[in-house]
C-alpha positions in Angstrom: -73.8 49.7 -144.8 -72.8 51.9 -147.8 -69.1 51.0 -146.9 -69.5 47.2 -146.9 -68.1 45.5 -150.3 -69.2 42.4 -151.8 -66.4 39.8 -151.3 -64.8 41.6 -148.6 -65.1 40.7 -145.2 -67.7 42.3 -142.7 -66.0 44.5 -140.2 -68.1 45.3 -136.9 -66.3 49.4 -136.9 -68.3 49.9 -140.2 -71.3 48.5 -139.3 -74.4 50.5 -138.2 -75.1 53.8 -137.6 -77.3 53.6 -134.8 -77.9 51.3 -131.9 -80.6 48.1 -133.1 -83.3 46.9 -130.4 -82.8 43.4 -131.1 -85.7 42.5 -129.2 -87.9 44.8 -131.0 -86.1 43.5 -134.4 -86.6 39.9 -133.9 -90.3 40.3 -132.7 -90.9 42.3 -136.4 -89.2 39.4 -138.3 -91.5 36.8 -136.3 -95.2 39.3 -136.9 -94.5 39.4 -140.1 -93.0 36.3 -141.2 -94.8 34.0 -138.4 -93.0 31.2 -136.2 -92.7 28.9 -139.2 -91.4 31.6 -141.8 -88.6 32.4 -139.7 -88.0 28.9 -138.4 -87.9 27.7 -142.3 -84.3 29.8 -142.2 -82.8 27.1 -139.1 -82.3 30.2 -137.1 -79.8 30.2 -134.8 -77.0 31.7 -132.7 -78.9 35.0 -132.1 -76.3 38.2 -131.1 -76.2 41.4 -130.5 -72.8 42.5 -132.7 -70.3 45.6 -132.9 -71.3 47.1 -129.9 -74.8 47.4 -130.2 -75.5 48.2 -133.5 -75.9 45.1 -135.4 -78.0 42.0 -134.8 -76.1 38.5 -136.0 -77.8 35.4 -136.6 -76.7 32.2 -138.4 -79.3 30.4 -140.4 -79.2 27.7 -142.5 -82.0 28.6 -145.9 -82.9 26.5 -148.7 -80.5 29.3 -151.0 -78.1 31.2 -147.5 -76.7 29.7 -145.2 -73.8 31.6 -143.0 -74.9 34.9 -141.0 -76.9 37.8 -141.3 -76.3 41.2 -140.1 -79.3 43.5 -139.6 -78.4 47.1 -139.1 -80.8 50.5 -138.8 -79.0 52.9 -140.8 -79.3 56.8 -140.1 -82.7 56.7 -143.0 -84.2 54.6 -139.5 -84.6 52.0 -142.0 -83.1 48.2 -141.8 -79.7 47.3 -144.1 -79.4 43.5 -144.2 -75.7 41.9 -145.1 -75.7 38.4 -146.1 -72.0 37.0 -145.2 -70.6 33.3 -145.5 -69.7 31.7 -141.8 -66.5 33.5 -142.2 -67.5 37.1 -142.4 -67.1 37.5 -146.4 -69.8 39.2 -147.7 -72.2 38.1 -150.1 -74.7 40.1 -150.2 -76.0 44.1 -148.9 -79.4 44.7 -149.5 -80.0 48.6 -147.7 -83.1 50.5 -146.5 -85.7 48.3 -146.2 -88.9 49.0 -143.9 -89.6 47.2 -141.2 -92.6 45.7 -142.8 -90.8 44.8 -145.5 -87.6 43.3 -143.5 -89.2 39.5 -143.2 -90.2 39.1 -147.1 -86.7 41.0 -148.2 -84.7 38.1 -146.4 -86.5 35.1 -146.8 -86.3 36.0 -150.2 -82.7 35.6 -149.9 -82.5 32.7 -147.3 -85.3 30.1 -148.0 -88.5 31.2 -151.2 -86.6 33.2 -153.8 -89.1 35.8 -155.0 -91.2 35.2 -158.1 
């Protein structure tokens, strides 16, 4: 995601390197974050975006609310783009590990880090 811009819009030809096993990615986010942790974020509208390579969900956080693009970049690590309901980026945070993916965006979406 070293191509997306904040304030630009998110384009799904610049997005990902390599195909994302959404399955395997939202299973992660739920281990590590639990059923309420990721429920705090009103998750929603879960989809697999730009041919594979992106996961898209909408959620409606405490600080985010508009969609999130998770990505696994060619490191095999996660890049997370927080964008407003109409694609305009807000915010790229890039390689984060897996273990690391649930804290990294709730942080963003619903309990600011301290």
């Amino acid at each position: 995601m070293d191509n997306l811009v904040v304030g630009e819009k998110i384009d799904g030809f610049n997005i990902g390197v390599r195909l994302i096993d959404a399955n395997e990615t939202i299973k992660q986010l739920k281990h590590f974050g639990g059923w309420m942790g990721v429920g705090s974020w009103g998750m929603r509208k879960l989809t697999v975006f730009a041919g594979n390579k992106a996961l898209r969900m909408t959620v409606s956080g405490r600080l985010h609310s508009g969609h999130v693009y998770i990505t696994v970049n060619g490191a095999d690590l996660y890049d997370v783009a927080f964008c407003s309901n109409r694609g305009t980026i807000k915010k790229v945070i890039t390689d984060v590990y897996f273990d690391d993916l649930f804290r990294v965006m709730d942080a963003v979406i619903e309990t600011p880090e301290k």
